[in-house]
N, C-alpha and C positions, 0 to 999 in steps of 0.2 A: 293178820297184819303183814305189809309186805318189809323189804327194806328200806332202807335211808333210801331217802332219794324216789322212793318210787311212789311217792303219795301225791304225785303232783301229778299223776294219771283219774284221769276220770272213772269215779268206782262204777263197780259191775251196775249194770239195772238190777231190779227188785222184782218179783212177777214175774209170769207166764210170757206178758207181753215186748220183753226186752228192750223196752224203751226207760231210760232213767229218767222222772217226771221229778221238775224243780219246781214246790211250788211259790208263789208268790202272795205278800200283800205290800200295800201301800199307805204311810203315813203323810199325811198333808199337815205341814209347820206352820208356814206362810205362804202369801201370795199376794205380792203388794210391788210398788211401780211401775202398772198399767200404763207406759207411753203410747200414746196411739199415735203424738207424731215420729217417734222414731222407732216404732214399731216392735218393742221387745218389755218383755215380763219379766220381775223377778220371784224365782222360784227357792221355795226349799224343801226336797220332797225324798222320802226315806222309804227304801224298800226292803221288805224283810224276806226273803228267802228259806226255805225248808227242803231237805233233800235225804234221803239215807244214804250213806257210805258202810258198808257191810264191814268195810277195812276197822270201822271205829267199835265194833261191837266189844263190848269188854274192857274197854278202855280204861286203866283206872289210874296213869299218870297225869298228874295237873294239866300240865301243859302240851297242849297240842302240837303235831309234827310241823314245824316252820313252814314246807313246802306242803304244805295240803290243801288239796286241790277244793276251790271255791266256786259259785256262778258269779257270772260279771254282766252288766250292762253297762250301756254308754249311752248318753245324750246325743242324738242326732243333729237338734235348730238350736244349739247352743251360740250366743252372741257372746263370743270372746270365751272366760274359761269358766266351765265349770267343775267346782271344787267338787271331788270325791271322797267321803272320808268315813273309815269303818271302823262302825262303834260297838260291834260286836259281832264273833265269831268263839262259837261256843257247839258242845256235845250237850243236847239236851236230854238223850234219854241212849246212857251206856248199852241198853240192853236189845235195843233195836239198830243202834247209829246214827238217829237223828239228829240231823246237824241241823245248825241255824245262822246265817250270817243277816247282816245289817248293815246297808250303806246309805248312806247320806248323799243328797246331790245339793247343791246349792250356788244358784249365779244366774244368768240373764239367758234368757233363749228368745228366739222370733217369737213376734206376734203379730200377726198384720191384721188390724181390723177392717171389714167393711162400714164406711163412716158415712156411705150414703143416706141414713138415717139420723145421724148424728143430731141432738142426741141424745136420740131416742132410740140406738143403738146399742148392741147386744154384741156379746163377744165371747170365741171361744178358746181357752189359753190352753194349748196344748205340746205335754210336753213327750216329745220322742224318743223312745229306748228302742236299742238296738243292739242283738246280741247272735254271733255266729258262731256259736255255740263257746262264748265266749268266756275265762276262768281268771280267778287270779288269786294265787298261795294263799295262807293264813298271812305269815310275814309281809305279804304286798310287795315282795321283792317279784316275783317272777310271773307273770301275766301274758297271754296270748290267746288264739281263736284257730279252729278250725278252718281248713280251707276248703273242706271236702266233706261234702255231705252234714249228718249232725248228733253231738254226741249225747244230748239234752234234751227233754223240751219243758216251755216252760206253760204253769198252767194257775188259776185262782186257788187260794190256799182252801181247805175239804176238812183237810184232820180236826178232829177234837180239841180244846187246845190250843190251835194257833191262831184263836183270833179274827175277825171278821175282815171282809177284802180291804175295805177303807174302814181310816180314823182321819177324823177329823182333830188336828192337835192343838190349833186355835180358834179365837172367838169369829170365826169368818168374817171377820171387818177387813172390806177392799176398799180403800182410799175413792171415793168417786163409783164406788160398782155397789151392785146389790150382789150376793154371791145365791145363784139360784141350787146347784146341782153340780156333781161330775158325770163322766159316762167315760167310756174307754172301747178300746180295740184291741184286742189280741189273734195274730196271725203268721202265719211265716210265708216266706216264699222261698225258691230255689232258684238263682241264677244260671243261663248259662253255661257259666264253667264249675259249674258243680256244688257251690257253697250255696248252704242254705242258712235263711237269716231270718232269725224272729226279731217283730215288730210289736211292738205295745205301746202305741197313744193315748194316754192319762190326757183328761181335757176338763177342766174347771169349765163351767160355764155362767157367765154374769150377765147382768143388764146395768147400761150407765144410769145414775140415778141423775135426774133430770133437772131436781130440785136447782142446782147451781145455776144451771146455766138458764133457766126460766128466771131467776133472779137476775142475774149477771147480764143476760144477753137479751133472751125473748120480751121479756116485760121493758129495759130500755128501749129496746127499737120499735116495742109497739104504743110505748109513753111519745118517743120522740116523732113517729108520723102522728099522732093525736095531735100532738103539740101544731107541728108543720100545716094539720089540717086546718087548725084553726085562722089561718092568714084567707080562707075563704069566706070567712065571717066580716073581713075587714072591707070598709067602704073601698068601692072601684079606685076612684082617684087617688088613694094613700097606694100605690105601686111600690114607692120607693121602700116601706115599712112593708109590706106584702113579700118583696123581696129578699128584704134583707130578713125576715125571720126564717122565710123558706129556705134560705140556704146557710143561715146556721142549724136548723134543722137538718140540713143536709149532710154538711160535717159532720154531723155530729155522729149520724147512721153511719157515714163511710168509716168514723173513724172506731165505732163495736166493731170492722170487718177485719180491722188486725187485729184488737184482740182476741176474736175466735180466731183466727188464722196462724196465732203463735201456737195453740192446743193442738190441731190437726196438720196431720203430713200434708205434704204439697199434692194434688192428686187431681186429675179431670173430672172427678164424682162430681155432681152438684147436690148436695145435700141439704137438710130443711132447714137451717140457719142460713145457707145461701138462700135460699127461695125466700124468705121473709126478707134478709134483708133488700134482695131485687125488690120485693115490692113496696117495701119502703120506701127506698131510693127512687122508684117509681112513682109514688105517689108523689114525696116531695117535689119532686123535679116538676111532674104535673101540676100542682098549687102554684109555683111559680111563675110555671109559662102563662097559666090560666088568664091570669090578669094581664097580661100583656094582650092576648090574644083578644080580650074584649074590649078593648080600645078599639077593633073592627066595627065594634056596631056601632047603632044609634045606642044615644046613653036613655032612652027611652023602654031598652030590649036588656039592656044591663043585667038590670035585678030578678027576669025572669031567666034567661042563660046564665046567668051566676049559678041558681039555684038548681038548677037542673042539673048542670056539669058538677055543681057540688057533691049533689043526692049520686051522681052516676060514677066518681071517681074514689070515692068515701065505701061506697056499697059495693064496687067493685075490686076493692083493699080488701075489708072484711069480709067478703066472699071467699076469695083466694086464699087469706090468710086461715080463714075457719077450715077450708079445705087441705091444706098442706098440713096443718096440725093432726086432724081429724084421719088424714091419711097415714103420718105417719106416726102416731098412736095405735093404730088400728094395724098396722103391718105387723109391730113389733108386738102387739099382742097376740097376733098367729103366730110368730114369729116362736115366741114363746112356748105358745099353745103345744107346735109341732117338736119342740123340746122336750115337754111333757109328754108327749105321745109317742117317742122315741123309747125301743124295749132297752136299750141301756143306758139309758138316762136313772138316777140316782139322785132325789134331793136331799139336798142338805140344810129345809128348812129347819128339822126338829132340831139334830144335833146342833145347830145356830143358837133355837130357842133354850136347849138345854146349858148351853155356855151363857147366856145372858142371865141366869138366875145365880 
């Protein structure tokens, strides 16, 4: 044991290989308001840390040195603050010095979805630790990081005992998401002027569940070209009724485009609730000119260009429409697929099943 004051140095390594190895795991809380228009998640995610400090061997006073030295991380894509708060820092095992601490992260970090699939769209929340060989006391009074080189590294927790990498701490119900799996990264680099910085990306990985908005959106705008289709059923001469149904039909499509427009960010993507509703709005539009446009013929030629341009504008809706679906289902399940087939990927469908009983 050294003096006062001198615990807030980082203990000796352990091993041959004199690198002092901090290890890690990670508790998952929550993971709930998935904005995809304003792009940020909120998180509440808890890592627990294991380390020897040789200084603690023996130890047999309650209370630990105020200034003793800790591992720290810090949230990189943090939107605004995230709360840090340490719910345990303890000597677990006098006879070797195993230490243990526990922090808590909890607040909003980025998330930017790709919503060209939308949505039928898949998304990864991932949250970023970053540590330069970074510490902070028992007390939480005195905290700071290497500039030079590193005096730590960190690594997935091995010992007996402490527990598996991930826990799952709730019933993984995301608001709107399916919760498929996590996966992660761990690495470090060295910069330029000499500080080296480890990097750990924890990444929740979801699919939007579909069901909403196939109620809310898809099945409206494909009720309301049905609906709109039917003005080509209607006798030539009635224009004025021909008219006026196809363009409330019309409104009606333009006016689902702000409803999903209020869900997603503002963005140049055109995604698959864009594509349907273009061909909505395209069909109706078309219904309406239709009849107008056969006022060119003889009324002799009517009822057989009626029927033609009906069959050709009707079959080329459901054509397109069968295709945009059919695409983008089918993306999102390679999409998937190659999530699964990713060697760090990690589901989390049992431990789901095992919380729902």
């Amino acid at each position: 044991m050294g003096e006062s004051g001198s615990y807030s140095d980082p203990p000796k390594p352990v091993g041959d290989d004199g690198v002092l190895f901090v290890d890690f795991r990670v508790n998952g809380y929550r993971l709930a308001n998935i904005d995809t228009k304003e792009g940020t998640a909120y998180i509440e995610l808890c890592i627990v840390f294991y380390w020897t400090d040789v200084r603690m061997e023996g130890w047999k006073q309650k209370v630990l040195p105020p200034d003793l030295w800790g591992p720290l991380l810090a949230v990189e894509n943090k939107r605004g603050t995230i709360n840090t708060r340490q719910f345990t820092f303890d000597l677990v095992d006098a006879a070797t010095g195993r230490m243990k601490r526990g922090l808590e992260f909890t607040g909003c970090i980025d998330n930017v979805v790709d919503i060209s699939l939308f949505p039928f769209d898949i998304d990864r929340v991932t949250c970023e630790f970053f540590s330069a060989s970074s510490w902070m006391s028992y007390d939480q009074t005195m905290t700071s990081q290497v500039p030079n080189g590193q005096t730590y590294q960190l690594r997935e927790v091995r010992e007996q005992g402490e527990g598996d990498f991930f826990c799952l701490c709730w019933t993984g119900r995301v608001h709107e998401w399916d919760l498929l799996g996590y996966s992660y990264e761990l690495f470090s680099t060295t910069y330029s002027f000499g500080q080296t910085a480890m990097l750990f990306n924890f990444s929740f990985l979801l699919a939007r569940k579909t069901s909403f908005y196939a109620i809310k959106v898809i099945f409206p705008l494909i009720a309301t070209s049905i609906m709109g289709a039917c003005t080509l059923v209607f006798p030539i001469d009635e224009l004025g009724d021909r008219a006026a149904l196809s363009s409330t039909m019309f409104l009606a499509a333009f006016a689902l485009l702000f409803l999903v427009s209020d869900q997603i960010p503002k963005s140049d993507t055109i995604t698959t609730i864009d594509k349907l509703s273009l061909a909505a709005l395209l069909l109706l539009f078309a219904t309406g000119v239709q009849g107008f446009l056969l006022t060119a013929f003889n009324e002799e030629q009517h009822g057989t260009i009626n029927l033609y341009t009906s069959i050709a504008l009707v079959g080329a809706w459901i054509a397109y429409c069968s295709f945009v679906l059919l695409q983008a289902s089918s993306q999102r399940r390679v999409e998937i697929g190659h999530l699964y087939a990713d060697s760090s990927f990690r589901s989390l469908s049992r431990d789901i099943a095992l919380y729902g009983k």
